[in-house]
C-alpha positions in Angstrom: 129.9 16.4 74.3 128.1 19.7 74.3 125.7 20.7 77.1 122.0 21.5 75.5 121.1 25.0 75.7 118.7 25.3 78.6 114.8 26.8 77.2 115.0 29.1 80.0 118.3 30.8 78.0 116.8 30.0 74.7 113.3 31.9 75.2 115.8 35.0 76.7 117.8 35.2 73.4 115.0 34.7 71.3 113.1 37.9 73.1 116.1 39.5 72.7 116.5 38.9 69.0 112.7 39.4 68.8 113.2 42.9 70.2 112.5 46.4 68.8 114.3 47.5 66.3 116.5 50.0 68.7 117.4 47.1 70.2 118.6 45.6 66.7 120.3 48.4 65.6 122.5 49.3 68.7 123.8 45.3 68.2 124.3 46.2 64.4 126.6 49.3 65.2 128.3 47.4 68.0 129.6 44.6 65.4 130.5 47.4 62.7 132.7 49.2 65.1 134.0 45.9 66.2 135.3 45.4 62.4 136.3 48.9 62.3 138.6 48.9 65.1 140.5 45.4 63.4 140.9 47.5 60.4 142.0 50.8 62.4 144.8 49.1 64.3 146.1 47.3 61.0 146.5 50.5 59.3 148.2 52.2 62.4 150.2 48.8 62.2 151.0 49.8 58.7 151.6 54.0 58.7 152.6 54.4 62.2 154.2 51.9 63.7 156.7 50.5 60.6 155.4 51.8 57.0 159.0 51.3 55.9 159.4 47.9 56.5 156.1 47.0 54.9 156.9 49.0 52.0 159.9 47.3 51.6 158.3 44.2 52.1 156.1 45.0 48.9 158.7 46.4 47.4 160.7 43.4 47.2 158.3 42.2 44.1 160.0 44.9 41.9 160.8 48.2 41.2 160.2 50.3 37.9 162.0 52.8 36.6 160.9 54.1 33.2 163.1 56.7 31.4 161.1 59.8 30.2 163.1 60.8 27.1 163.5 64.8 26.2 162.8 65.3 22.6 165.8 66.4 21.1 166.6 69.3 19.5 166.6 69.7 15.4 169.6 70.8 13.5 168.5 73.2 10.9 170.3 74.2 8.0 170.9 78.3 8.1 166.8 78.6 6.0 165.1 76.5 8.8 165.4 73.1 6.8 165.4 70.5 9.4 169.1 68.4 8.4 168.3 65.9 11.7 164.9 66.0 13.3 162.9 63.9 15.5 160.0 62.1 15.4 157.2 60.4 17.3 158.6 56.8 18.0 158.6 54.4 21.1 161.1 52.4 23.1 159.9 48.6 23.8 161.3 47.4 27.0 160.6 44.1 29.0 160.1 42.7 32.2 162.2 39.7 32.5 160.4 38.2 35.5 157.5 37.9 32.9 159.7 37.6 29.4 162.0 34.5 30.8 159.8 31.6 30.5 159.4 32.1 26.6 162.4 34.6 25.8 163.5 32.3 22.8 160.6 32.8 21.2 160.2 36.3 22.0 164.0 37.0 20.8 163.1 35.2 17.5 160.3 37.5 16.9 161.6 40.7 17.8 165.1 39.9 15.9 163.3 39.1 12.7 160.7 41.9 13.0 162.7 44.5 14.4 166.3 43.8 13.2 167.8 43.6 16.8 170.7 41.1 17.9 169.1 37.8 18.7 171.4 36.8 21.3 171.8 40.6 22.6 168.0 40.5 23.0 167.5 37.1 24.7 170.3 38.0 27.2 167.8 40.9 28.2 164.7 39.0 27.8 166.5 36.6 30.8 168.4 39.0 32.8 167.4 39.2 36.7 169.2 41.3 39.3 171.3 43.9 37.9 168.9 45.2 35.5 165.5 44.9 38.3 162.4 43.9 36.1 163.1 47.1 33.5 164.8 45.9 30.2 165.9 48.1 26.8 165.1 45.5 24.0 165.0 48.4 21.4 165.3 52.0 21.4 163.6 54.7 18.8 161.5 52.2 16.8 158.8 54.1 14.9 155.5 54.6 17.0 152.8 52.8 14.2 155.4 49.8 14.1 156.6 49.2 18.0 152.9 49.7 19.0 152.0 46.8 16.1 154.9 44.4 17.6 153.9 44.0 20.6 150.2 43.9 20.1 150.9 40.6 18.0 152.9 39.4 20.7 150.1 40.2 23.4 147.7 38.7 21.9 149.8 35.1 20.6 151.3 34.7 24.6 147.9 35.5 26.1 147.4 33.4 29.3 145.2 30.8 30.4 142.8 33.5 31.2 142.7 35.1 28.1 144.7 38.5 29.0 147.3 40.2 26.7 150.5 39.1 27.7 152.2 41.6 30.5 156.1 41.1 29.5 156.2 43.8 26.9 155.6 46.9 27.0 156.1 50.6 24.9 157.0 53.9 26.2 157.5 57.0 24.1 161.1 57.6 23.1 161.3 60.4 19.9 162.9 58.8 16.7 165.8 60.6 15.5 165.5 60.9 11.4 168.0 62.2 8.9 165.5 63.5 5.8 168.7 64.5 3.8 170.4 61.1 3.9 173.5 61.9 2.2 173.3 65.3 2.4 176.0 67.2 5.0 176.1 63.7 6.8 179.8 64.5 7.1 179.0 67.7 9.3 175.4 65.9 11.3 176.2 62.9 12.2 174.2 59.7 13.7 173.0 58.4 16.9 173.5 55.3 18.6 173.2 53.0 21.4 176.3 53.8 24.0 176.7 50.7 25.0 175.9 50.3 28.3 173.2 48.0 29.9 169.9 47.7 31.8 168.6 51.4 32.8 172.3 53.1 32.2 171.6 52.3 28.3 170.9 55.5 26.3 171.0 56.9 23.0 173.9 59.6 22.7 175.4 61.2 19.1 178.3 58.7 17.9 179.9 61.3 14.9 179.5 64.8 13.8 177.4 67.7 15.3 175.6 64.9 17.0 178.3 64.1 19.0 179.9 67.2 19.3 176.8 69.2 21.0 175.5 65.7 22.2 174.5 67.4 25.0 173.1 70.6 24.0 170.9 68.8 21.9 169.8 65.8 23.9 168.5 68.1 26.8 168.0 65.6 29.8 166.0 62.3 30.4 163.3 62.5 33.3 162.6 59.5 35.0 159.2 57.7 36.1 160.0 55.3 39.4 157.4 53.8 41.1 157.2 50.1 42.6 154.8 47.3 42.1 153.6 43.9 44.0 151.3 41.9 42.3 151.4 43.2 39.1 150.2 46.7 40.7 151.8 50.1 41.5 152.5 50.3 45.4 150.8 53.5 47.0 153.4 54.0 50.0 156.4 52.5 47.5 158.6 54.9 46.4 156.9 56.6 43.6 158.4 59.8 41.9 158.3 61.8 39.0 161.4 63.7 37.4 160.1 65.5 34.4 162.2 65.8 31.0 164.4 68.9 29.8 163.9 68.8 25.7 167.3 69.8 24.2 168.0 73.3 21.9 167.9 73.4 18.4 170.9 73.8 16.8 170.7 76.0 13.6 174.0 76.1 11.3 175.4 78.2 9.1 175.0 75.4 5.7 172.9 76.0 2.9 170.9 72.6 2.8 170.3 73.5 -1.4 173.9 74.5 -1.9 175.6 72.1 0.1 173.8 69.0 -2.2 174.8 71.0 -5.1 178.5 71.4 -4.0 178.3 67.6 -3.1 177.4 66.8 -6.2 180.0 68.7 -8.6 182.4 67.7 -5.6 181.6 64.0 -6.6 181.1 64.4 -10.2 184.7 66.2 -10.5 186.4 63.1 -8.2 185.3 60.8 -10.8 185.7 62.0 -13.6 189.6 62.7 -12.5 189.7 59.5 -11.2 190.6 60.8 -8.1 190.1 59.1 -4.2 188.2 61.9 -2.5 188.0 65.4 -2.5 186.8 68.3 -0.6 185.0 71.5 -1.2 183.8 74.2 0.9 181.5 77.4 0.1 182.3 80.5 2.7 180.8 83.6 2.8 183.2 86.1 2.6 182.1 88.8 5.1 181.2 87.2 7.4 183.1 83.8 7.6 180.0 81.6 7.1 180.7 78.2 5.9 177.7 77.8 3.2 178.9 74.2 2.0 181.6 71.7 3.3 181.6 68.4 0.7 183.4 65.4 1.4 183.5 62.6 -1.1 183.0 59.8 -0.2 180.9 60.4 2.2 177.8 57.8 3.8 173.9 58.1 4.3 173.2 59.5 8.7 170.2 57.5 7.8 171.6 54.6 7.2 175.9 54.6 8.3 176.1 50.8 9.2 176.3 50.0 5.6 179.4 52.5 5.1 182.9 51.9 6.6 183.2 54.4 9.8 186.4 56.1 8.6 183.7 57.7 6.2 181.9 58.9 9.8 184.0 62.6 9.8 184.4 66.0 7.8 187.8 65.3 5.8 187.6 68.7 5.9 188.7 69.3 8.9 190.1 66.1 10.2 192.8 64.9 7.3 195.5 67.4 6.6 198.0 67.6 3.4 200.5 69.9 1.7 198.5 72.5 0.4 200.8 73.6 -2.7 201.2 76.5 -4.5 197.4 78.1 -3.1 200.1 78.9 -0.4 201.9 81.1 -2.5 199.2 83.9 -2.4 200.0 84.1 2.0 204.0 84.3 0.6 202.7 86.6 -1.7 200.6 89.2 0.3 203.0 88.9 3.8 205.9 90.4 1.0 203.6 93.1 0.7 202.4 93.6 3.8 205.8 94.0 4.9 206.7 96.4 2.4 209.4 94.1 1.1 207.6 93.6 -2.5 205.2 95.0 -4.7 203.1 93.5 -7.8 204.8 94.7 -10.8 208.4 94.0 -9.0 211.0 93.1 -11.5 212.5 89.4 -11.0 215.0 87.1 -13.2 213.3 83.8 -13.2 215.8 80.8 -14.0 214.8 77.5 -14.6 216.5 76.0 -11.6 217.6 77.0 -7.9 220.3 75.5 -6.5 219.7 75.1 -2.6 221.5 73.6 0.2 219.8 69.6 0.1 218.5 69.8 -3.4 217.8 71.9 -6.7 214.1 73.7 -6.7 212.5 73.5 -9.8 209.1 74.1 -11.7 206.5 72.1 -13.2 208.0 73.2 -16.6 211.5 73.5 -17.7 212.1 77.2 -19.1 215.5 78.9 -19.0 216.1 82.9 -17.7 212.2 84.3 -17.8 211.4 88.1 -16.8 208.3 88.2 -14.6 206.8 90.7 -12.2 205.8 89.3 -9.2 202.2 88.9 -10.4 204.1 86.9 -13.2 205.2 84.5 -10.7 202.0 84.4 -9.3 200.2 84.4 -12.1 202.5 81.0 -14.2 202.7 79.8 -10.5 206.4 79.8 -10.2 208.6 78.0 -7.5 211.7 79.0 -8.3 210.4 82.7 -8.3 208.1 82.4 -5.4 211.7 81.4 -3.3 213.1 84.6 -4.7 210.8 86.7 -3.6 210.4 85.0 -0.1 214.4 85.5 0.1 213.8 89.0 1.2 211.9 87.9 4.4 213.3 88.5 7.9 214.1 85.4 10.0 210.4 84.1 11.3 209.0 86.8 9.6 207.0 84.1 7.1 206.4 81.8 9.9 204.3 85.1 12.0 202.2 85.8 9.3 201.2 82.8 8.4 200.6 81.9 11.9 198.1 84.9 11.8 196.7 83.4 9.0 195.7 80.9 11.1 198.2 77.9 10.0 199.0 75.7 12.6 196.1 76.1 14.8 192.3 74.5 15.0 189.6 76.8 13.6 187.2 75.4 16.4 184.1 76.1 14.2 182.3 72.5 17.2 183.4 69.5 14.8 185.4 67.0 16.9 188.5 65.7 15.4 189.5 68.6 14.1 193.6 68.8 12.9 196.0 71.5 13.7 198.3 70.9 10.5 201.7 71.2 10.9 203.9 74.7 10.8 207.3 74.1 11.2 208.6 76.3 14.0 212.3 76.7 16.2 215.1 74.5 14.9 212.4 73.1 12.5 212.1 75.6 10.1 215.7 75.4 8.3 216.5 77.4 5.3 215.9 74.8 3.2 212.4 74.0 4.3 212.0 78.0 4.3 212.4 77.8 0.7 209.1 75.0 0.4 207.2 76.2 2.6 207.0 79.4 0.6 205.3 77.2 -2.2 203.2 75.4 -0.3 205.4 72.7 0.6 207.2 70.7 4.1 203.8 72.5 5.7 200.5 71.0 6.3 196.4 72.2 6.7 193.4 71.4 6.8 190.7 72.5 4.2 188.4 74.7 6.3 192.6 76.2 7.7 193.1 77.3 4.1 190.1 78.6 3.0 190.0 80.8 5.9 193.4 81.7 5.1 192.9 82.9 1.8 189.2 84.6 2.6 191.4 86.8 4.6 193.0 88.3 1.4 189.0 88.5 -0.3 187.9 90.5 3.0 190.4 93.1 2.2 192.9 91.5 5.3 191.0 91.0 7.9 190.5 87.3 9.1 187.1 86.1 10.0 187.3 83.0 12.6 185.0 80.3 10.5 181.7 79.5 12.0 179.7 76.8 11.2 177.2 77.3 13.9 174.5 80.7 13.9 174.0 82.3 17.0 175.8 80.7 19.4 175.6 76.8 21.0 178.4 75.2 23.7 179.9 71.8 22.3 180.3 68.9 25.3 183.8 70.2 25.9 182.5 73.6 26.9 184.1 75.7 23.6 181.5 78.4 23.2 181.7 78.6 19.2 178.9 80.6 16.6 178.7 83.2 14.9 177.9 85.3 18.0 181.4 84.3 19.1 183.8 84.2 16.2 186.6 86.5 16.4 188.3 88.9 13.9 191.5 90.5 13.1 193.5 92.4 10.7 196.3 90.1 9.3 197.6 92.4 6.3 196.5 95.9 5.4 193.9 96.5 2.8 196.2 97.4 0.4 198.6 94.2 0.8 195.5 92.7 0.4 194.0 94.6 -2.6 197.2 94.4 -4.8 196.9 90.7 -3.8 193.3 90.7 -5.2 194.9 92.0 -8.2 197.8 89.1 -8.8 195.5 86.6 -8.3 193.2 87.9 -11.1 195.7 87.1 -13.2 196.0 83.9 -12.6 192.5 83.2 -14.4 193.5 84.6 -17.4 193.9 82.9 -20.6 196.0 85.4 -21.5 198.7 85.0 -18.3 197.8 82.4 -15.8 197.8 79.3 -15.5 193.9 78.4 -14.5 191.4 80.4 -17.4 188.9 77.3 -16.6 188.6 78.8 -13.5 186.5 82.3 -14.9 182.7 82.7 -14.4 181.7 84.3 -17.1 180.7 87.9 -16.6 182.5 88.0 -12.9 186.2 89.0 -12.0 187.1 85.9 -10.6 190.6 86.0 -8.6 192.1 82.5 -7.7 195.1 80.3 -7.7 195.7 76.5 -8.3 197.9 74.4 -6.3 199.5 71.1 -6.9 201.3 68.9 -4.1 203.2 65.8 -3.6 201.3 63.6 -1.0 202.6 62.4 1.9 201.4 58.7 2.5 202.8 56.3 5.6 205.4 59.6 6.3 206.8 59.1 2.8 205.7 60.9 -0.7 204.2 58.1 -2.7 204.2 60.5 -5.9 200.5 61.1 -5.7 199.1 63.9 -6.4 196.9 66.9 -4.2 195.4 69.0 -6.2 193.2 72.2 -5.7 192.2 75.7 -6.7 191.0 78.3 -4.3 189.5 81.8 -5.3 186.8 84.5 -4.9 184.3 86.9 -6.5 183.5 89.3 -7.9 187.3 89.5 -7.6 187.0 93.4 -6.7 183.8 93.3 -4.3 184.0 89.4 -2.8 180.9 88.0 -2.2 182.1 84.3 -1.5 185.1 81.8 -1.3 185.7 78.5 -2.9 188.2 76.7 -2.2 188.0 72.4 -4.3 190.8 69.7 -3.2 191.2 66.5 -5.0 193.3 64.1 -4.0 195.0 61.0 -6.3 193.5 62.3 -9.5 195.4 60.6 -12.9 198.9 61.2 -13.6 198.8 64.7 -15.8 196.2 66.4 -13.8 196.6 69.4 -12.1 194.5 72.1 -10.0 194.2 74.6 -13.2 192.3 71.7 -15.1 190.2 69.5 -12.3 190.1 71.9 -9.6 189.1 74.8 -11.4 186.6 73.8 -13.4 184.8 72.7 -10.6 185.7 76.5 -8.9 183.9 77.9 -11.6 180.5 75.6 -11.4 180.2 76.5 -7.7 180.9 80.0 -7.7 178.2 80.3 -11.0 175.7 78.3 -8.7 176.7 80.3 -5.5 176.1 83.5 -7.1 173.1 83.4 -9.3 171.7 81.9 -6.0 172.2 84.6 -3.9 171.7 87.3 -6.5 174.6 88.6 -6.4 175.5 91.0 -9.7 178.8 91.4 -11.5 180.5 94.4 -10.8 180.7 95.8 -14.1 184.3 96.7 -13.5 186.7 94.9 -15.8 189.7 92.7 -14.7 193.1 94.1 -14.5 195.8 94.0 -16.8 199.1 94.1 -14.1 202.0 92.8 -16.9 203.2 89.5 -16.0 206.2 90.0 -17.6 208.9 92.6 -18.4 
């Protein structure tokens, strides 16, 4: 039981509350610093003595790391036309701490409004642990329709207290958008998750130029990390800021306008020969450009899950088959080049040559014919082309066409690129001596044998292909462009002029064996080639056909070089390949301006 305060005590305290106002005010200030000095020694308790421990003692709540994406760089066509280009769009991520309790609902919406994996999603709606409270649940979503998402879903989760549901959240992430669709998807490519999960997920280029300079074009991802307890960012957490690096633009070489054309023909010609695929590529003959390179089939970058990934490459470079008798104009020009033949050279032609493991024939059966050398260029003889070769040296062939560039990658930055097979050593027998001359027991790839043959249109020297202007490193460090690509002389001008001149006749109706092949008003010089395939290591008696050329034929502007695989039983590269020569070189030159000439074409006699 308490003691009653004495009246004596009680009249004391009362005069002293009842004091002046000094009085008052020095008990006031003695109170405040009282509470001061509590809150003083807490916060020397909290930055001096242990801030760490404390810190991690908040910390413990969660940590956040948000992924500041660089914008990546365009691809541009060789005009400026954007052929991949990015967008404003946003990433929605999740904090599972908040998402689990009603992830099966959430997964269900987001699946059915955002086209994501349902079980994929709810596995990250759930996760704890290894992925911290900082989930992926869908990357490059455009901004007007991420931001719509997950206002719905705010608002229908709301709490008890009315606020917007926390879980979900956006952050920017650029949308990558392909305007051209079909359009030199073969060369661009696609991006794509890489499979990984939590904060290693990222989107990286899965085919084409986007793979292939991934890096040069992706730049690299900053990072935002800061911790939170209670909902709230932690000031003495560990908070830092790692800004983006926005990748390079990557301009090519590729007309956007004349690649869609050459796509087109490419696909109309397939058809209509009722080929498999094809190929056709547009280079620019000084300087080794490539304006167009068509595969058909090919797929929509917008779009490539609907397509079967085999379709995810440039055919062009990547599939490699006999190339047939477009060879013969490398047999042709070496003979020249080495002095060991010249144009109107006098040959007997019979209608068989017996060698070694089997006869060598040609397409038609003729006895004894007379031809020049541009005869048998010209009617696209086998049996003459062997003749000639016959004067070679031992490897001599096999050394210029390894100049030519047979047998090695033209590293223009598209992964996957083939070698093709030259024969070399204990390989190259006699007998596959004699085929290879004509195109055969050898294999290329399309952008190998344009190249090839562009050497003869630039008067000998070979231009190194470039696909790329300027110059860009691919993520295998090759430094490729047009700053970078190398030339040398293969054959002398002359080899290559007189060359120039067999090959004209090859589009005459007159003397060769492809006159669907002119461009009227040009001098068009060309040759076809037909090939046995080789399927599962065995021929299958398919067909390869094709027709490479340039123009004018005595001042080249460009090279076009059409490959069609499979067509119908009768076809050949005079009457599918050509006419589809002609069409793009027409295009390619009233596009570019480029006047005839005014020359007119040779007359070198075929025959004697």
């Amino acid at each position: 039981m308490s003691r009653p305060v004495p009246s004596r005590l009680r009249r004391r305290t009362g005069e002293v509350l009842r004091g002046s106002p000094h009085r008052r005010m020095q008990i006031g200030f003695l109170l405040i610093a009282m509470v001061l000095s509590v809150f003083a020694a807490r916060l020397v308790q909290l930055q001096g003595v242990d801030p760490r421990s404390y810190a991690k003692m908040a910390a413990a709540e969660g940590q956040v790391r948000v992924t500041l994406p660089a914008t990546r760089g365009e691809i541009l066509d060789r005009n400026g036309e954007p052929m991949a280009d990015t967008v404003d769009g946003r990433m929605i991520v999740a904090d599972p701490k908040v998402t689990s309790p009603v992830a099966p609902e959430l997964a269900t919406i987001l699946s059915d409004r955002l086209g994501v994996d349902y079980f994929e999603t709810l596995r990250r709606l759930r996760v704890e642990g290894d992925g911290g409270r900082f989930q992926y649940i869908a990357r490059q979503v455009p901004a007007s329709k991420a931001e719509k998402v997950v206002a719905d879903i705010q608002e229908r989760f709301k709490d008890d207290k009315g606020r917007p549901f926390a879980g979900l959240a956006t952050e920017r992430d650029p949308l990558r958008v392909y305007p051209n669709h079909t359009v030199a998807a073969n060369l661009v490519g696609f991006l794509g998750e890489n499979g990984k999960k939590g904060k290693d997920a990222a989107i990286i280029g899965l085919a084409g130029l986007e793979d292939s300079f991934n890096t040069y074009l992706s730049g690299k991802d900053g990072e935002a990390r800061y911790e939170v307890g209670a909902g709230n960012q932690i000031p003495l957490g560990d908070n830092t800021v790692t800004p983006a690096v926005d990748g390079k633009n990557l301009t090519l070489t590729i007309d956007r306008d004349l690649q869609y054309y050459t796509q087109r023909v490419l696909q109309q010609t397939v058809q209509k020969s009722g080929g498999e695929s094809g190929i056709a590529v547009i280079q620019d003959t000084k300087t080794g450009e490539l304006l167009a390179l068509a595969d058909y089939p090919t797929y929509d970058a917008a779009d490539p899950s609907r397509y079967p990934e085999e379709l995810y490459k440039s055919s062009a470079l990547t599939d490699v088959y006999e190339p047939g008798s477009v060879e013969k104009v490398l047999t042709m020009s070496s003979l020249i080049d080495a002095g060991l033949a010249y144009k109107e050279q006098r040959f007997k032609v019979p209608g068989q040559l017996h060698r070694q493991d089997r006869p060598i024939g040609d397409y038609w059966d003729h006895g004894i014919l007379k031809l020049t050398l541009a005869g048998i260029l010209a009617k696209s003889s086998n049996v003459g082309t062997v003749l000639a070769a016959d004067q070679f040296k031992p490897g001599q062939l096999r050394g210029y066409l390894t100049e030519f560039g047979l047998g090695s990658r033209t590293a223009i930055g598209l992964g996957g690129e083939t070698r093709g097979i030259l024969p070399q050593g204990a390989a190259w027998t006699s007998q596959v001596g004699d085929r290879i001359a004509f195109g055969q027991s050898l294999s290329v790839n399309a952008v190998q044998m344009i190249t090839a043959v562009n050497t003869i249109a630039n008067g000998g020297v070979r231009i190194a292909p470039s696909l790329v202007k300027g110059e860009a490193r691919t993520d295998d460090g090759s430094e490729v462009g047009t700053d970078v690509a190398t030339s040398k002389r293969v054959i002398s001008a002359k080899a290559a002029h007189e060359t120039m001149l067999m090959m004209e006749r090859v589009v005459d109706p007159d003397a060769g064996v492809a006159p669907r092949a002119a461009v009227p008003g040009y001098r068009v010089a060309g040759k076809t080639g037909t090939a046995q395939r080789v399927v599962d290591r065995r021929y299958d008696g398919s067909l390869t056909v094709s027709f490479a050329g340039f123009a004018p034929a005595d001042d080249p502007r460009f090279t076009i070089y059409v490959v069609v695989h499979n067509p119908r039983a009768g076809s050949g590269g005079g009457s599918v390949a050509g006419p589809a020569f002609a069409k793009l070189m027409s295009h390619a030159l009233r596009r570019y301006g480029v006047a005839p000439t005014g020359t007119e074409p040779n007359q070198t006699p075929v025959e004697w």
